[in-house]
Backbone as ProteinMPNN parsed JSONL, in Angstrom:
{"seq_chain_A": "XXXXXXXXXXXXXXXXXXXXXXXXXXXXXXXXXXXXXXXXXXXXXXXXXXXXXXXXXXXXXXXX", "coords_chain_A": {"N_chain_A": [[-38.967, 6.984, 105.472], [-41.854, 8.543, 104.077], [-43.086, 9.035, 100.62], [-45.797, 11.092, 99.46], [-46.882, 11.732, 96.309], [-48.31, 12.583, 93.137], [-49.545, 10.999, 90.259], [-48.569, 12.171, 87.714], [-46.176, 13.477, 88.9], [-45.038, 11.514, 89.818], [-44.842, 9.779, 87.655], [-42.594, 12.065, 86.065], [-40.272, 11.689, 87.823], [-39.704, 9.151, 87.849], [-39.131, 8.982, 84.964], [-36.908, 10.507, 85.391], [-35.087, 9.251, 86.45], [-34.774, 7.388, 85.049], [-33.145, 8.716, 83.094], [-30.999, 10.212, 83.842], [-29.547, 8.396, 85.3], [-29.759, 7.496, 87.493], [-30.725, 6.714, 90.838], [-33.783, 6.755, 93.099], [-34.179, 8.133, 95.586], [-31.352, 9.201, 95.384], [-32.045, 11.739, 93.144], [-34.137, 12.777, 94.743], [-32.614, 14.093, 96.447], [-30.726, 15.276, 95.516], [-32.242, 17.232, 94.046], [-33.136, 18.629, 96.642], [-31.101, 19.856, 97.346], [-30.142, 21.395, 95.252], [-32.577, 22.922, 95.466], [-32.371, 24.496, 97.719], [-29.684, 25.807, 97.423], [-30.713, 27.629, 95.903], [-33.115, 28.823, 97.487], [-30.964, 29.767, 99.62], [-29.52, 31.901, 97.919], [-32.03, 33.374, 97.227], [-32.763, 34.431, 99.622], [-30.872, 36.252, 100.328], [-31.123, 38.028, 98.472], [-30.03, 38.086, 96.193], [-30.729, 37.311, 92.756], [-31.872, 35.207, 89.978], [-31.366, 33.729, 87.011], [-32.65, 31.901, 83.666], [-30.634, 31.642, 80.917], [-31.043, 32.219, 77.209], [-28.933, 30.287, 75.515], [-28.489, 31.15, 72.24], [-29.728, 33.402, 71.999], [-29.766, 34.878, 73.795], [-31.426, 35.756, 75.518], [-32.958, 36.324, 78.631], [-34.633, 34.626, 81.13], [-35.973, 35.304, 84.058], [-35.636, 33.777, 87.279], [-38.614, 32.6, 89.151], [-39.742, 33.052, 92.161], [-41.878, 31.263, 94.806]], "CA_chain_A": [[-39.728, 8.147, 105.075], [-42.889, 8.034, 102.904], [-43.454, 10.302, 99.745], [-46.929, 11.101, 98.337], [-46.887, 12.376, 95.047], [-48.853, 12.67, 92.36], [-49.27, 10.121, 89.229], [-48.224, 13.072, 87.077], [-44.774, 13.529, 89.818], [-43.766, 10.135, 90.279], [-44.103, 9.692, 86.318], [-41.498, 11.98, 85.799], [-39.767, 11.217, 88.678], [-39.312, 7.612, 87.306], [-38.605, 9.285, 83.925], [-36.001, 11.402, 85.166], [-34.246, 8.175, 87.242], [-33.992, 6.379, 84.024], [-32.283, 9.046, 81.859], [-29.55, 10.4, 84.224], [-29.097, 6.631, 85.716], [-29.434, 7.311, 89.417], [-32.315, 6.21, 92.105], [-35.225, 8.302, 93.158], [-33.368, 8.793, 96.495], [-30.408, 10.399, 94.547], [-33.081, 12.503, 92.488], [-34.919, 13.837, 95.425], [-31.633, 14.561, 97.241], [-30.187, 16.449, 94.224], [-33.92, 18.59, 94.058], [-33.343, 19.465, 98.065], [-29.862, 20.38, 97.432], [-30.478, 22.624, 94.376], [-33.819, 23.596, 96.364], [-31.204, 25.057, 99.244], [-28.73, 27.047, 97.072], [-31.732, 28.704, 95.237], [-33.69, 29.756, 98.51], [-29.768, 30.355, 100.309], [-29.548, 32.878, 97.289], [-33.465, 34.469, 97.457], [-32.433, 35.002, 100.815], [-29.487, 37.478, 100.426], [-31.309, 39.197, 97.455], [-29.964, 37.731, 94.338], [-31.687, 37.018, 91.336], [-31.618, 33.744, 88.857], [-31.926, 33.901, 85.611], [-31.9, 31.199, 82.936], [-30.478, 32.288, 79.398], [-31.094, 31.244, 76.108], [-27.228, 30.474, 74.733], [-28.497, 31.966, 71.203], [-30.411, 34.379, 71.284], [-29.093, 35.732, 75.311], [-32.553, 36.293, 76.112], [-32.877, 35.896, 79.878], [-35.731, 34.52, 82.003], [-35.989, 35.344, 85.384], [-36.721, 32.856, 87.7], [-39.576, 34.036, 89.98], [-39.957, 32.17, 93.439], [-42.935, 31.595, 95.558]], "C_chain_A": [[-40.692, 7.735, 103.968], [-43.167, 9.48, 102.516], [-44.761, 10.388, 99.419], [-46.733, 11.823, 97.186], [-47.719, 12.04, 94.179], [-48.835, 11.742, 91.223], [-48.11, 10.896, 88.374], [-46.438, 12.656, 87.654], [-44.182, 12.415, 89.559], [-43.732, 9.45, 88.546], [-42.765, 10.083, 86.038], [-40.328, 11.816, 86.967], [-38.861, 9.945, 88.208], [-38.136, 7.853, 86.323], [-36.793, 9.654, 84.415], [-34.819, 10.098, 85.716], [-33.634, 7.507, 85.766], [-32.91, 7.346, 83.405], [-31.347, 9.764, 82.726], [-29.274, 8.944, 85.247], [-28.99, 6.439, 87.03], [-30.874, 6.668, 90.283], [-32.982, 7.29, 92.678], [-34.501, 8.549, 94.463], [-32.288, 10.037, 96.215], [-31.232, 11.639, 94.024], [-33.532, 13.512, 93.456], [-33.548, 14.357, 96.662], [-30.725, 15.807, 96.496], [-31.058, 17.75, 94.318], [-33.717, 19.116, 95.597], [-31.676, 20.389, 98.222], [-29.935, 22.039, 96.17], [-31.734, 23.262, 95.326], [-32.753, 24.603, 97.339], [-30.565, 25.877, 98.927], [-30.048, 27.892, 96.42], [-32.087, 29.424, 96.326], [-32.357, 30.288, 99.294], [-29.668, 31.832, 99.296], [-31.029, 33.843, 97.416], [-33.147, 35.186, 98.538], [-31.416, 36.019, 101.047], [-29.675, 38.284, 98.98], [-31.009, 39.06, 96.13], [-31.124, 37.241, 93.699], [-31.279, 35.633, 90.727], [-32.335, 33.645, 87.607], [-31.444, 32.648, 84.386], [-31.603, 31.998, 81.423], [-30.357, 31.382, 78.089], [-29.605, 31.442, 75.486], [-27.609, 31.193, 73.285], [-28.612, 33.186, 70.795], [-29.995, 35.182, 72.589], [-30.873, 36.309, 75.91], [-32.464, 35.006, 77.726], [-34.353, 35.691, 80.466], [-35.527, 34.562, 83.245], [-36.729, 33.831, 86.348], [-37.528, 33.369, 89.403], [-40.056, 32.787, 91.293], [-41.109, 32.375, 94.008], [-42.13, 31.896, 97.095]], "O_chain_A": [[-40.477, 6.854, 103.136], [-43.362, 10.51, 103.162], [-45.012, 9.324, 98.852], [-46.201, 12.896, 97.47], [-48.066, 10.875, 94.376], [-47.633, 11.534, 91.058], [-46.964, 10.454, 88.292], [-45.672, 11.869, 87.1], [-43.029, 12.278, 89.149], [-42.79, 8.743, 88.187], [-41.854, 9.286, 85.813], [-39.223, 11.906, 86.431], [-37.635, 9.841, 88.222], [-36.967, 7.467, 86.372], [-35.774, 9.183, 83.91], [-33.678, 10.158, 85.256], [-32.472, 7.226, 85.472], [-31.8, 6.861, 83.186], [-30.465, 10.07, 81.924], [-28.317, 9.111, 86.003], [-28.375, 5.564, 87.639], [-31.915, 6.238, 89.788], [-32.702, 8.488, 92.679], [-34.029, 9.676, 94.316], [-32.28, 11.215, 96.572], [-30.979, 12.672, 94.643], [-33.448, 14.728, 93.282], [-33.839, 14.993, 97.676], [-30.261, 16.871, 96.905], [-30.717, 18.905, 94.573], [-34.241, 20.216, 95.765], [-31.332, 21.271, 99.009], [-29.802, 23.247, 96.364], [-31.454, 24.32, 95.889], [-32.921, 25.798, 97.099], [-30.478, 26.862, 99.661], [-30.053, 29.08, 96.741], [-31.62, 30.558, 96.437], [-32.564, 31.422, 99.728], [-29.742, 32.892, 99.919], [-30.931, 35.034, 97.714], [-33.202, 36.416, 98.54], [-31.301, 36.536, 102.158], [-28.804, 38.958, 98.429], [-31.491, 39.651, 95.164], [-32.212, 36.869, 94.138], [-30.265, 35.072, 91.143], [-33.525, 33.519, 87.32], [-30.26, 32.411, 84.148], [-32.364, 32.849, 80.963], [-29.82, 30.287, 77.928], [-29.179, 32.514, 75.056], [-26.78, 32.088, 73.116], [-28.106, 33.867, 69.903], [-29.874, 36.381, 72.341], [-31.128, 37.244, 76.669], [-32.179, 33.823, 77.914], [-35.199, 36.564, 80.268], [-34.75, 33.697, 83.65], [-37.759, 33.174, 86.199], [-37.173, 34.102, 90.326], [-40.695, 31.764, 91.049], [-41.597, 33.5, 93.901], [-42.786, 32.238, 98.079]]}, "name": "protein", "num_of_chains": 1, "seq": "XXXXXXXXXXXXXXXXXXXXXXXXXXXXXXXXXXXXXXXXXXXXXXXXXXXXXXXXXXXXXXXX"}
């Protein structure tokens, strides 16, 4: 399989490989897996919200 991505992308891409210690395979397998429960949830109507642990303020997260 061949990726295109962006300078920007495959920067942090790289980035993100180094600091949890896995391979860009792992990485983009993780992102399709989280990708999957998010849209499995849009799809039956829930919501996702991240929260700030201090202050409890919630952000919605807003899907295309």
């Amino acid at each position: 399989m061949t990726l295109n991505l962006a300078g920007s992308e495959m920067q942090f891409l790289e980035e993100l490989c180094v600091r949890k210690g896995v391979s860009k395979t792992a990485a983009i397998r993780q992102a399709l897996r989280l990708y999957q429960v998010v849209e499995d949830r849009a799809d039956k109507g829930k919501k996702m919200f991240f929260v700030d642990n201090s202050t409890k303020e919630r952000s919605e997260l807003m899907l295309l």
